[in-house]
PQR file of N, CA, C, O and H, with PARSE charges and radii, in Angstrom:
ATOM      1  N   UNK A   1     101.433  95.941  69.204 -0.4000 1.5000
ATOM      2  CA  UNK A   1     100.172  96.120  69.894 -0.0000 2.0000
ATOM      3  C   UNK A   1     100.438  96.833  71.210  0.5500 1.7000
ATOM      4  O   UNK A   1     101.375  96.428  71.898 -0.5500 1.4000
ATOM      5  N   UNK A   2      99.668  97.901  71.642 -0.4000 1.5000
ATOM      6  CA  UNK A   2      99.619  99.027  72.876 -0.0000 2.0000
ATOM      7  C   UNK A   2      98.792  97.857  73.922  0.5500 1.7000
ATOM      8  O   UNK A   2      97.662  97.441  73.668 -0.5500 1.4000
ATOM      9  H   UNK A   2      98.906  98.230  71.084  0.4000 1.0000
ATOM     10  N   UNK A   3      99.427  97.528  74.866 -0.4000 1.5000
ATOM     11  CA  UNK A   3      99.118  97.251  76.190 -0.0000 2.0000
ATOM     12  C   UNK A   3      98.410  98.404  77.192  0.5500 1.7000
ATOM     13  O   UNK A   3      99.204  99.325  76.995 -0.5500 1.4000
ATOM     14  H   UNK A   3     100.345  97.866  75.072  0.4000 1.0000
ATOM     15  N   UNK A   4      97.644  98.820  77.928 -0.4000 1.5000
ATOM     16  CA  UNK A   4      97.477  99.719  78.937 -0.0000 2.0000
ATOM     17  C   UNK A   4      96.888 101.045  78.257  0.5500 1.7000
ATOM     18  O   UNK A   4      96.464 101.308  77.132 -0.5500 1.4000
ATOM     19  H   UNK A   4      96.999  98.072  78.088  0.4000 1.0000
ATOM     20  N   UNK A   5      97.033 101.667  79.296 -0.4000 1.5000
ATOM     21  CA  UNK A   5      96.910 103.217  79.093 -0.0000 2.0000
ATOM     22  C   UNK A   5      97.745 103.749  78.774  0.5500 1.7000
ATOM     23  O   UNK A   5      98.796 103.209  79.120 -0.5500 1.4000
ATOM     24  H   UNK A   5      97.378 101.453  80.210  0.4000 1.0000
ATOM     25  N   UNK A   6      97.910 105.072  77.957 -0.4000 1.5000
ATOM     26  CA  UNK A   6      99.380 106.058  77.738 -0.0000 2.0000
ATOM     27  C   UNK A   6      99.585 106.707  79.111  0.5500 1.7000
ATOM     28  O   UNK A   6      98.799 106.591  80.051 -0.5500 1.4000
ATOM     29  H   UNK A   6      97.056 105.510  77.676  0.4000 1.0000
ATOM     30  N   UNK A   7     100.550 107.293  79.120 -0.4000 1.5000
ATOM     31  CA  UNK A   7     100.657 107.911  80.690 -0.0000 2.0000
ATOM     32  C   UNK A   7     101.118 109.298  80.323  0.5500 1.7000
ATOM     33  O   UNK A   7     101.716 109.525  79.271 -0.5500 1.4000
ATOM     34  H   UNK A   7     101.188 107.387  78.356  0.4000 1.0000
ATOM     35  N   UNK A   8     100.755 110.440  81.431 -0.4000 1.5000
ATOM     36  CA  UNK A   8     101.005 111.694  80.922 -0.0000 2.0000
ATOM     37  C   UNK A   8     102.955 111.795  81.457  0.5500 1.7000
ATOM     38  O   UNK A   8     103.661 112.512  80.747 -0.5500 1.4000
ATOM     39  H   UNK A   8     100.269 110.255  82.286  0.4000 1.0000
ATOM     40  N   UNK A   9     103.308 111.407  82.094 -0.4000 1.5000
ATOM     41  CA  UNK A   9     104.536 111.693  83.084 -0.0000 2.0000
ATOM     42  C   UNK A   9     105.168 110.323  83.445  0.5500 1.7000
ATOM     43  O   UNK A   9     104.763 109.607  84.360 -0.5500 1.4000
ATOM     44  H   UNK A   9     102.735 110.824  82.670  0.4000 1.0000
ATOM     45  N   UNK A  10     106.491 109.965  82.396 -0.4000 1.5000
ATOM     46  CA  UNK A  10     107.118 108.632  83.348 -0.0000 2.0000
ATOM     47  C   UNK A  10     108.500 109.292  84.392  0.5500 1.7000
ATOM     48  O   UNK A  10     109.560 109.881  84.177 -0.5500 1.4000
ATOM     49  H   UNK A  10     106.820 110.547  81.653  0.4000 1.0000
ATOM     50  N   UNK A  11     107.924 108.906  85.309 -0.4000 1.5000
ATOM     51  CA  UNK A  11     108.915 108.719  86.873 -0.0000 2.0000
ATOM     52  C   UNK A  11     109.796 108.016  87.114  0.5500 1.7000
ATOM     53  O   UNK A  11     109.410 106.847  87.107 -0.5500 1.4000
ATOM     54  H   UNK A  11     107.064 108.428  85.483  0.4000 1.0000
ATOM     55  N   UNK A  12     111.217 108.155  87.416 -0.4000 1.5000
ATOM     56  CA  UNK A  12     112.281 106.923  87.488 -0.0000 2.0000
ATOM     57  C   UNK A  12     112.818 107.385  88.671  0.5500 1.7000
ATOM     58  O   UNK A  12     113.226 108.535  88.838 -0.5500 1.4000
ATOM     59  H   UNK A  12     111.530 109.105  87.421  0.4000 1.0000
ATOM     60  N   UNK A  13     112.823 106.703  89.308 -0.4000 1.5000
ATOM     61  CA  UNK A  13     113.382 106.172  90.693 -0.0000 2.0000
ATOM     62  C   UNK A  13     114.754 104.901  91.040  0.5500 1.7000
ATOM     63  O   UNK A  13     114.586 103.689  90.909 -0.5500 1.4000
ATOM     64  H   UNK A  13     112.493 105.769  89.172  0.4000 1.0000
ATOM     65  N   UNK A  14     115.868 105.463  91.424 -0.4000 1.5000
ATOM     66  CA  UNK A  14     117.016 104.979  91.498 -0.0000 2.0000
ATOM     67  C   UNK A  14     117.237 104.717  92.895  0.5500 1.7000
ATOM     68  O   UNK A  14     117.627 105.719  93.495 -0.5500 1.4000
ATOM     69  H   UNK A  14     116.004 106.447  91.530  0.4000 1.0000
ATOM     70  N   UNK A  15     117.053 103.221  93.917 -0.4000 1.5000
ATOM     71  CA  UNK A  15     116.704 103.983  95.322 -0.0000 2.0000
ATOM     72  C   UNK A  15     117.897 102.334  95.708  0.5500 1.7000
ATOM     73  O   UNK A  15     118.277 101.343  95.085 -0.5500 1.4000
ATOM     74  H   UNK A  15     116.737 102.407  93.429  0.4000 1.0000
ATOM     75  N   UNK A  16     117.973 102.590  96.312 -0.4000 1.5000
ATOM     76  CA  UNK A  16     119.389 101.543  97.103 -0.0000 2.0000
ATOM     77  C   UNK A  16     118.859 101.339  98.878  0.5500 1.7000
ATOM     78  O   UNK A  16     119.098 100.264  99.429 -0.5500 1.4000
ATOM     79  H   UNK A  16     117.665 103.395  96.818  0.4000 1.0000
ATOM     80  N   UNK A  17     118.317 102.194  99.460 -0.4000 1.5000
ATOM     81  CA  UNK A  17     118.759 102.636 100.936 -0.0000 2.0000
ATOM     82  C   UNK A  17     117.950 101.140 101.988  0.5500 1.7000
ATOM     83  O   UNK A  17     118.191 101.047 103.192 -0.5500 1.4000
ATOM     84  H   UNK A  17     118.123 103.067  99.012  0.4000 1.0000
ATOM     85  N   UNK A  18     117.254 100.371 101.432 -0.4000 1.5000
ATOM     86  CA  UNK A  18     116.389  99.913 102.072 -0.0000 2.0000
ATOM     87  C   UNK A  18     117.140  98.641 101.965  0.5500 1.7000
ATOM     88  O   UNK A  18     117.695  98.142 102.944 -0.5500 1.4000
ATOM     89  H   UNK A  18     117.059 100.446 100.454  0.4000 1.0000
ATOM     90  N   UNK A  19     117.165  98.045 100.634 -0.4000 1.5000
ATOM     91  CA  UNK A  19     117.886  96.868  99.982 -0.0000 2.0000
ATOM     92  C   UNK A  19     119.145  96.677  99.722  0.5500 1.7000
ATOM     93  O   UNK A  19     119.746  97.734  99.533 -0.5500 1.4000
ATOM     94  H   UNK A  19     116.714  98.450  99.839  0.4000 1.0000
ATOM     95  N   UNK A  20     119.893  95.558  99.625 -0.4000 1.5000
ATOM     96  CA  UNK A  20     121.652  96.040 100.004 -0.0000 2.0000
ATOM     97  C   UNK A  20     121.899  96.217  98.285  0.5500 1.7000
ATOM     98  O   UNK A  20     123.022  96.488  97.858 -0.5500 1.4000
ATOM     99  H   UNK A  20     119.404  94.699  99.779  0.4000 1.0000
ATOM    100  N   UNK A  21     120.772  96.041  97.407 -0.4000 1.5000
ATOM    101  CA  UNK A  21     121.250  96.479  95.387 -0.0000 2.0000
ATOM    102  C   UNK A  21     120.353  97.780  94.946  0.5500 1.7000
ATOM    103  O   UNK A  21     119.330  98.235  95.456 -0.5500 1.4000
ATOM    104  H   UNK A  21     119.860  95.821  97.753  0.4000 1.0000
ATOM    105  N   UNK A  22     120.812  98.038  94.260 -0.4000 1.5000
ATOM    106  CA  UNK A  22     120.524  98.933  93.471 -0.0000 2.0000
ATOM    107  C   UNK A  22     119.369  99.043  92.509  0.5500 1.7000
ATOM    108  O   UNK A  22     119.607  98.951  91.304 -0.5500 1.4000
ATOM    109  H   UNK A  22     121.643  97.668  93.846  0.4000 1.0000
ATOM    110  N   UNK A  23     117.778  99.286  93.065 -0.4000 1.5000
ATOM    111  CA  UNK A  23     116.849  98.976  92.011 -0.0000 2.0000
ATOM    112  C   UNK A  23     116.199 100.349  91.232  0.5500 1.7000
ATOM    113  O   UNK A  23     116.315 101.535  91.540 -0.5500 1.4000
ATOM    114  H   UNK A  23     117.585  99.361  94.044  0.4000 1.0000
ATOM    115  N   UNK A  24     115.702  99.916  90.462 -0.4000 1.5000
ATOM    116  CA  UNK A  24     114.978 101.101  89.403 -0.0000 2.0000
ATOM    117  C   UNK A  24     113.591 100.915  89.577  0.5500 1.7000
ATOM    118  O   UNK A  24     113.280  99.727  89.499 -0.5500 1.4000
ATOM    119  H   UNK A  24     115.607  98.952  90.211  0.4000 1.0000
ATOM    120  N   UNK A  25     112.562 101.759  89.806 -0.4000 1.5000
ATOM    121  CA  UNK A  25     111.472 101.834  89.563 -0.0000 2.0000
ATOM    122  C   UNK A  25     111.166 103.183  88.743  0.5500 1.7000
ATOM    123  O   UNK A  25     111.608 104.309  88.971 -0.5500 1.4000
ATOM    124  H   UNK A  25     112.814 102.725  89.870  0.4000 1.0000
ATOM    125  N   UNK A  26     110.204 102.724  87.627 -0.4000 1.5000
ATOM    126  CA  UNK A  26     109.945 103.074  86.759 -0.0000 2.0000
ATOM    127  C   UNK A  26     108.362 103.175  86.273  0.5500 1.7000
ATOM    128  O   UNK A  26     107.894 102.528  85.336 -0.5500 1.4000
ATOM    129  H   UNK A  26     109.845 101.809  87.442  0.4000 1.0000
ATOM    130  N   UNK A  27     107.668 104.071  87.057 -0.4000 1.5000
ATOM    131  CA  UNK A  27     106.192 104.488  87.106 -0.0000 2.0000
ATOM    132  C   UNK A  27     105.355 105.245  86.009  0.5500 1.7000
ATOM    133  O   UNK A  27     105.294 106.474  86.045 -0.5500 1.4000
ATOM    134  H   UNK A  27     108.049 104.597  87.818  0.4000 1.0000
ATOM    135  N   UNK A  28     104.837 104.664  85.227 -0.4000 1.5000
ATOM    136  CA  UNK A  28     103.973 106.043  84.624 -0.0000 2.0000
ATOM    137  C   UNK A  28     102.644 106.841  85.243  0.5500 1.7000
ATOM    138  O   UNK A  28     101.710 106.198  85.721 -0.5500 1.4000
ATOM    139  H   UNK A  28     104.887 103.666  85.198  0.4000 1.0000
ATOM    140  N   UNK A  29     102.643 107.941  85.205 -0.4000 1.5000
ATOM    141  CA  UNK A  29     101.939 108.761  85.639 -0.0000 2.0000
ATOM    142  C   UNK A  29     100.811 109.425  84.816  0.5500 1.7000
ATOM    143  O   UNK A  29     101.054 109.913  83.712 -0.5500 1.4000
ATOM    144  H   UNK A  29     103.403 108.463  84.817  0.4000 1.0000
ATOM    145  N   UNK A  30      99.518 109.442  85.386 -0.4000 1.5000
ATOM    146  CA  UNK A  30      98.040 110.402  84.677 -0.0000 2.0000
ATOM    147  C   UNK A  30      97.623 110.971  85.730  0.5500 1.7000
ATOM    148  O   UNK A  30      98.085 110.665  86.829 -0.5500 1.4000
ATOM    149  H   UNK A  30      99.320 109.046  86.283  0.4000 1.0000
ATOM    150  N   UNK A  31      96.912 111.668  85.615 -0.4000 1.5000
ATOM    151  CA  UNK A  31      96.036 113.022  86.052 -0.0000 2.0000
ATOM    152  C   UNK A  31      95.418 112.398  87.167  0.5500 1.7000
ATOM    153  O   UNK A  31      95.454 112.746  88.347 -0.5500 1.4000
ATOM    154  H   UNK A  31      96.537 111.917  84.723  0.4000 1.0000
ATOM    155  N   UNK A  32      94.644 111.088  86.454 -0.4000 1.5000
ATOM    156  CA  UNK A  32      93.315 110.725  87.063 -0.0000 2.0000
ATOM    157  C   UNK A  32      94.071 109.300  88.675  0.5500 1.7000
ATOM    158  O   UNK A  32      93.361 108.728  89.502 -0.5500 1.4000
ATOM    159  H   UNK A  32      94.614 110.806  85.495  0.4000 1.0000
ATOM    160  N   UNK A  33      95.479 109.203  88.544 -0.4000 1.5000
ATOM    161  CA  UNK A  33      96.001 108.135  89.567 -0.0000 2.0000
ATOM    162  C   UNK A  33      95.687 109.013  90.806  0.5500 1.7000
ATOM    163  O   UNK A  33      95.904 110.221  90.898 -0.5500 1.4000
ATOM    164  H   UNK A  33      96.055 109.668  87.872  0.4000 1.0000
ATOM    165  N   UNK A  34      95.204 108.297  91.630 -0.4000 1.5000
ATOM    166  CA  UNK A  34      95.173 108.525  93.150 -0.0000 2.0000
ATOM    167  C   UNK A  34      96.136 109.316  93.861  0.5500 1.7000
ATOM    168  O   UNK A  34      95.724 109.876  94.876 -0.5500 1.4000
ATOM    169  H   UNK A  34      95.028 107.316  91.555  0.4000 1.0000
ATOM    170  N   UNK A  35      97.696 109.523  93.433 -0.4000 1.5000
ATOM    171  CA  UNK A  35      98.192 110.419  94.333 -0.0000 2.0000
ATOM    172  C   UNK A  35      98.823 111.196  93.355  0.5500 1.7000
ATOM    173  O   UNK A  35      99.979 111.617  93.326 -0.5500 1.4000
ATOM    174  H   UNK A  35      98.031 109.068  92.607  0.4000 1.0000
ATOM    175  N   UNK A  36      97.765 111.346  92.436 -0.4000 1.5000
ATOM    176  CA  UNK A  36      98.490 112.561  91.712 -0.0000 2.0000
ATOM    177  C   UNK A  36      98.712 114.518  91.846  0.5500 1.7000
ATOM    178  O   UNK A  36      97.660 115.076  91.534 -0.5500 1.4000
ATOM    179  H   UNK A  36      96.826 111.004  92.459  0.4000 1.0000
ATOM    180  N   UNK A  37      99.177 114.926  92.006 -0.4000 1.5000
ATOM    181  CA  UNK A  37     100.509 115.002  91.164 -0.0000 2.0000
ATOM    182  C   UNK A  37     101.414 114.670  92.200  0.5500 1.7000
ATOM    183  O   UNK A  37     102.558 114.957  91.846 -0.5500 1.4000
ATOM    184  H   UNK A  37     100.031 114.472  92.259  0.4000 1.0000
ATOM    185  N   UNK A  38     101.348 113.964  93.843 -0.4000 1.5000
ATOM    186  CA  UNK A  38     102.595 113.713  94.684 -0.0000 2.0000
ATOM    187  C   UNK A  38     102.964 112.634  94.429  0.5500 1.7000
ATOM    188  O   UNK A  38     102.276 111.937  93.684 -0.5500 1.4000
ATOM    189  H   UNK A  38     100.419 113.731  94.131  0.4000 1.0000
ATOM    190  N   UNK A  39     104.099 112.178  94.936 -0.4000 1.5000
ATOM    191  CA  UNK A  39     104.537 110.709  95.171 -0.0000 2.0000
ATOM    192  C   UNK A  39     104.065 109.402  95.018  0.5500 1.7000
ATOM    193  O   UNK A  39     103.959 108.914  96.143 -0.5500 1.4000
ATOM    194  H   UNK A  39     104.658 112.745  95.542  0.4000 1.0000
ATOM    195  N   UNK A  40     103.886 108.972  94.549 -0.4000 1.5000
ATOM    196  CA  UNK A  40     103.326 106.683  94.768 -0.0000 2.0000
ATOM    197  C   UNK A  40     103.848 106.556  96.152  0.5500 1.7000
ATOM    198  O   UNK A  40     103.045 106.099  96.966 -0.5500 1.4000
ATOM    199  H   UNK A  40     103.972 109.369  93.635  0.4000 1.0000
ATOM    200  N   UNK A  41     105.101 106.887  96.608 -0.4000 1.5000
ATOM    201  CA  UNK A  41     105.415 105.843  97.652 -0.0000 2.0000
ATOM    202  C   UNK A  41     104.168 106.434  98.642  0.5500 1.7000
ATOM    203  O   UNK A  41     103.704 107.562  98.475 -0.5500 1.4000
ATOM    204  H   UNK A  41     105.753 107.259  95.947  0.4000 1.0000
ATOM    205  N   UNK A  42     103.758 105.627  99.557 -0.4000 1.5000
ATOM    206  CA  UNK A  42     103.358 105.629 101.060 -0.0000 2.0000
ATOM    207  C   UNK A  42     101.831 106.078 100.476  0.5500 1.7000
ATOM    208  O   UNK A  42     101.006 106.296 101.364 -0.5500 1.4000
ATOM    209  H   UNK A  42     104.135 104.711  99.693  0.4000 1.0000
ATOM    210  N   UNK A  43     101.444 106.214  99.313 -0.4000 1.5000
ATOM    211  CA  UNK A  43      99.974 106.936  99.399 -0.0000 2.0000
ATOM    212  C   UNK A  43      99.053 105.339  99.345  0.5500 1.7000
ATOM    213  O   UNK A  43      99.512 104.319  98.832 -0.5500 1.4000
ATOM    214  H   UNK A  43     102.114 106.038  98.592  0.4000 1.0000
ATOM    215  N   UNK A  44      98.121 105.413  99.793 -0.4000 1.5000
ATOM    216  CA  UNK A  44      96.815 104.080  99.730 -0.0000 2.0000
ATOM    217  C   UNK A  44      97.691 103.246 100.291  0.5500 1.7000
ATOM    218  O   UNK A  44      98.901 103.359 100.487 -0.5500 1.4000
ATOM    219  H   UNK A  44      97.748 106.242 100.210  0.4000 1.0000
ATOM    220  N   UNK A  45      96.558 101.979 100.638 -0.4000 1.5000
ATOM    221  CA  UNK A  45      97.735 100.527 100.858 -0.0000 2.0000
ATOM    222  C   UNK A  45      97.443  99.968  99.497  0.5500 1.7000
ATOM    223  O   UNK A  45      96.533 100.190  98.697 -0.5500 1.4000
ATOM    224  H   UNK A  45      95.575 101.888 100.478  0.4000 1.0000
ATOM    225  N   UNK A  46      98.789  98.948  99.467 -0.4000 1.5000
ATOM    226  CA  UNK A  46      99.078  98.159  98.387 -0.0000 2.0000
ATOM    227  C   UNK A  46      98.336  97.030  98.120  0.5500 1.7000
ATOM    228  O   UNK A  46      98.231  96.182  99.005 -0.5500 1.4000
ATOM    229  H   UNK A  46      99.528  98.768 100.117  0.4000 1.0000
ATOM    230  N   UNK A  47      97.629  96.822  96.700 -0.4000 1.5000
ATOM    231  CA  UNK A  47      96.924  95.698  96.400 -0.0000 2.0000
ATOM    232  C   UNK A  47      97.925  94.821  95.637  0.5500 1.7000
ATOM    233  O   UNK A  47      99.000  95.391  95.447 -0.5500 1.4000
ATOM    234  H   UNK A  47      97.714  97.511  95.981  0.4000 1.0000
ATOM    235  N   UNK A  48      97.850  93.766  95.227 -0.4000 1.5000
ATOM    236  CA  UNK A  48      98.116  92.629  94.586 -0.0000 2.0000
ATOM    237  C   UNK A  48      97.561  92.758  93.447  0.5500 1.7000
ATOM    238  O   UNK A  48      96.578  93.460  93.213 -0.5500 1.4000
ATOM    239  H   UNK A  48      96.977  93.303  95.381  0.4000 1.0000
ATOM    240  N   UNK A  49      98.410  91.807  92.359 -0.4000 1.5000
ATOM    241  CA  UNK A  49      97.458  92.149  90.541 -0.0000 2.0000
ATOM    242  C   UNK A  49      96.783  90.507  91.184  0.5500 1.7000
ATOM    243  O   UNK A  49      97.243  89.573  91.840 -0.5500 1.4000
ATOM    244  H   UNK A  49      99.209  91.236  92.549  0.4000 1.0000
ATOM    245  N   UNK A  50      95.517  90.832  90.575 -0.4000 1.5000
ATOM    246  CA  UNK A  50      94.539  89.926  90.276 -0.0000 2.0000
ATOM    247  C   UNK A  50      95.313  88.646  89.050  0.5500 1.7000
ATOM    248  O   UNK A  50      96.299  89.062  88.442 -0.5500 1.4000
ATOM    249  H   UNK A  50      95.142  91.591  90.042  0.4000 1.0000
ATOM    250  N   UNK A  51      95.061  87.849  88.884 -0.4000 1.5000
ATOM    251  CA  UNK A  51      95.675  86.799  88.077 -0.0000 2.0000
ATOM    252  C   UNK A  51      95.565  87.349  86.473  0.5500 1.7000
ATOM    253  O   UNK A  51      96.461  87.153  85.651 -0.5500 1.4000
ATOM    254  H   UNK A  51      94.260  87.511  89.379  0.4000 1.0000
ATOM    255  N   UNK A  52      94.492  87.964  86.224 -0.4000 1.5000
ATOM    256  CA  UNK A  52      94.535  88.297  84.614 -0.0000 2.0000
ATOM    257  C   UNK A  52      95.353  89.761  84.630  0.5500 1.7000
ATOM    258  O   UNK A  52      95.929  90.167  83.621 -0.5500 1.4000
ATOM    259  H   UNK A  52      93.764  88.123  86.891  0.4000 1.0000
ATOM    260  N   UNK A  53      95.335  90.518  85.913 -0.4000 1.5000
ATOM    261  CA  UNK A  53      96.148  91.739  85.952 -0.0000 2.0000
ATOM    262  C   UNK A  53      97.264  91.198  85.658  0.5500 1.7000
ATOM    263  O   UNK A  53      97.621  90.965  84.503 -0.5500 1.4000
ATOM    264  H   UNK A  53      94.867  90.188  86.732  0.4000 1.0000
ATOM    265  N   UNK A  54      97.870  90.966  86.603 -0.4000 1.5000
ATOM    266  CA  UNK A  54      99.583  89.718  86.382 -0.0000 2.0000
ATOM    267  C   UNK A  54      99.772  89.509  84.907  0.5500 1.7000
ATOM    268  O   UNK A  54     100.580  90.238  84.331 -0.5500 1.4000
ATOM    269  H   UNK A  54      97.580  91.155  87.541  0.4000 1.0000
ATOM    270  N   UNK A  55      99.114  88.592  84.229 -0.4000 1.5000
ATOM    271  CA  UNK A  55      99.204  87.583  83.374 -0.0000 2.0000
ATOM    272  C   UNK A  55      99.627  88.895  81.967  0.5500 1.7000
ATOM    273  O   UNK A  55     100.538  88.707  81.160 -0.5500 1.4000
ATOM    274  H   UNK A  55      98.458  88.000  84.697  0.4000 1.0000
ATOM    275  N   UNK A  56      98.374  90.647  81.977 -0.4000 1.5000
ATOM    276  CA  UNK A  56      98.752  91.092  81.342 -0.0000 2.0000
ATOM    277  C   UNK A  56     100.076  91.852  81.491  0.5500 1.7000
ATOM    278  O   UNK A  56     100.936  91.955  80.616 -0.5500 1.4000
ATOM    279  H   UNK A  56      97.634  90.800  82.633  0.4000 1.0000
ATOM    280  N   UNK A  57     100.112  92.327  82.627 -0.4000 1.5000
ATOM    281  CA  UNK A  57     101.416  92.791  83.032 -0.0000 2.0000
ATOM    282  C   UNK A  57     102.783  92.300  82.671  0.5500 1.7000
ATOM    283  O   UNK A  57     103.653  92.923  82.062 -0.5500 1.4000
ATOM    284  H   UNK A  57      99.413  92.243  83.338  0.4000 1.0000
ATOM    285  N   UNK A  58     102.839  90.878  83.224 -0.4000 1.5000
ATOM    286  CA  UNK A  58     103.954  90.008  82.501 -0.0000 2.0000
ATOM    287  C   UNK A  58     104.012  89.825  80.600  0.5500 1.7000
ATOM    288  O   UNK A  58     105.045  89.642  79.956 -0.5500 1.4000
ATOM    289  H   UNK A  58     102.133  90.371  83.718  0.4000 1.0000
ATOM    290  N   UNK A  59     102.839  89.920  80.124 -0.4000 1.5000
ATOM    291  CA  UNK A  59     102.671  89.696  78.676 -0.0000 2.0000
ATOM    292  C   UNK A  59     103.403  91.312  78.124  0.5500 1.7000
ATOM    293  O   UNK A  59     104.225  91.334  77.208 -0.5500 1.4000
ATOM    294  H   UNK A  59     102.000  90.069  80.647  0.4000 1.0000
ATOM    295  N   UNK A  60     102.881  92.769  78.950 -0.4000 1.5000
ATOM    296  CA  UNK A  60     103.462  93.790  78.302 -0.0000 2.0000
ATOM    297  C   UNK A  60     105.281  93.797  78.487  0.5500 1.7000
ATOM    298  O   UNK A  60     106.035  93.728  77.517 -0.5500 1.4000
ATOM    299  H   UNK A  60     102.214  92.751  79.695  0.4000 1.0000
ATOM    300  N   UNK A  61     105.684  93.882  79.724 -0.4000 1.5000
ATOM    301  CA  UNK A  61     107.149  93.880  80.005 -0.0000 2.0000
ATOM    302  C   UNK A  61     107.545  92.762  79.187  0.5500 1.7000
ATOM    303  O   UNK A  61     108.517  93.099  78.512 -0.5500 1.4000
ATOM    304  H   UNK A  61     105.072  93.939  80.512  0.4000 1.0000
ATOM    305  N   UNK A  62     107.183  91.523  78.956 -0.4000 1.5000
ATOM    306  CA  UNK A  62     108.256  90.588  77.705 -0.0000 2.0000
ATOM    307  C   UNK A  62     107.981  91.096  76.303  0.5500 1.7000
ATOM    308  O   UNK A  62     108.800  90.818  75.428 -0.5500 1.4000
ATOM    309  H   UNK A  62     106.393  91.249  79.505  0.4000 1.0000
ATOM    310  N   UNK A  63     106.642  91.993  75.932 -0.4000 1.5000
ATOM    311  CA  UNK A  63     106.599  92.906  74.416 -0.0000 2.0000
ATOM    312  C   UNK A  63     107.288  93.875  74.124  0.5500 1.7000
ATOM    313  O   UNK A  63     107.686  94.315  73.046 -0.5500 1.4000
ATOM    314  H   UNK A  63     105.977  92.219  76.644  0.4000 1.0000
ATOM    315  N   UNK A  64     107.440  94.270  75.424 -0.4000 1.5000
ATOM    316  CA  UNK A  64     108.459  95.122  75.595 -0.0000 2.0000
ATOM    317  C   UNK A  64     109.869  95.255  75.935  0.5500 1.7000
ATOM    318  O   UNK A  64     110.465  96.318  76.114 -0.5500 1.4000
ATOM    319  H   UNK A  64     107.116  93.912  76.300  0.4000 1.0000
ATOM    320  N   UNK A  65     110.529  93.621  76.036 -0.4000 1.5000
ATOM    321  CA  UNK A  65     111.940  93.652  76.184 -0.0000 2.0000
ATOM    322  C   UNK A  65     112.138  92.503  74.994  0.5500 1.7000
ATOM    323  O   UNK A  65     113.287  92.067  74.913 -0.5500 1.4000
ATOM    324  H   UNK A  65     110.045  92.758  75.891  0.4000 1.0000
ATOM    325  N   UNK A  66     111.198  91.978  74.092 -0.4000 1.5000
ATOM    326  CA  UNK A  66     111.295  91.929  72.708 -0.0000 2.0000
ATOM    327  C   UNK A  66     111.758  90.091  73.527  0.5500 1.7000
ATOM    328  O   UNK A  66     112.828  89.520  73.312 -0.5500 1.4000
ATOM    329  H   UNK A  66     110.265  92.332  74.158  0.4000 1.0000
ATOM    330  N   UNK A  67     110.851  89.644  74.243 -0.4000 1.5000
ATOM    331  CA  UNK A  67     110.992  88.021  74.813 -0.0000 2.0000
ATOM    332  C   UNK A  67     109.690  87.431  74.125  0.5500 1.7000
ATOM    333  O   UNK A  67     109.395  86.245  74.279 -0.5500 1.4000
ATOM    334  H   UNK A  67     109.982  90.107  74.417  0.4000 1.0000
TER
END
């Protein structure tokens, strides 16, 4: 079962400089996102997932690491 939207462009980000480990962020990208076609970092301020946002969010990443 497809969780979400398809995305036109996935983004991977390998960034260390802030945190003393090594993390991955891993964004998909559409037309219609707010800072498209520049950067995610620094564009809008940051919201929080709503509890059913969360709840699906956590449900796609464990469908997707097969938990």
């Amino acid at each position: 079962m497809a969780l979400g939207r398809s995305v036109a462009k996935l983004n991977v980000g390998q960034l260390g400089n802030v945190t003393p480990q090594l993390h991955v962020h891993v964004v998909g990208r559409r037309p219609d996102d707010a800072a498209w076609p520049g950067p995610v970092w620094g564009h809008g301020v940051a919201e929080g997932y709503g509890v059913e946002a969360l709840e699906m969010a956590l449900a796609a990443g464990r469908e997707a690491l097969g938990l």
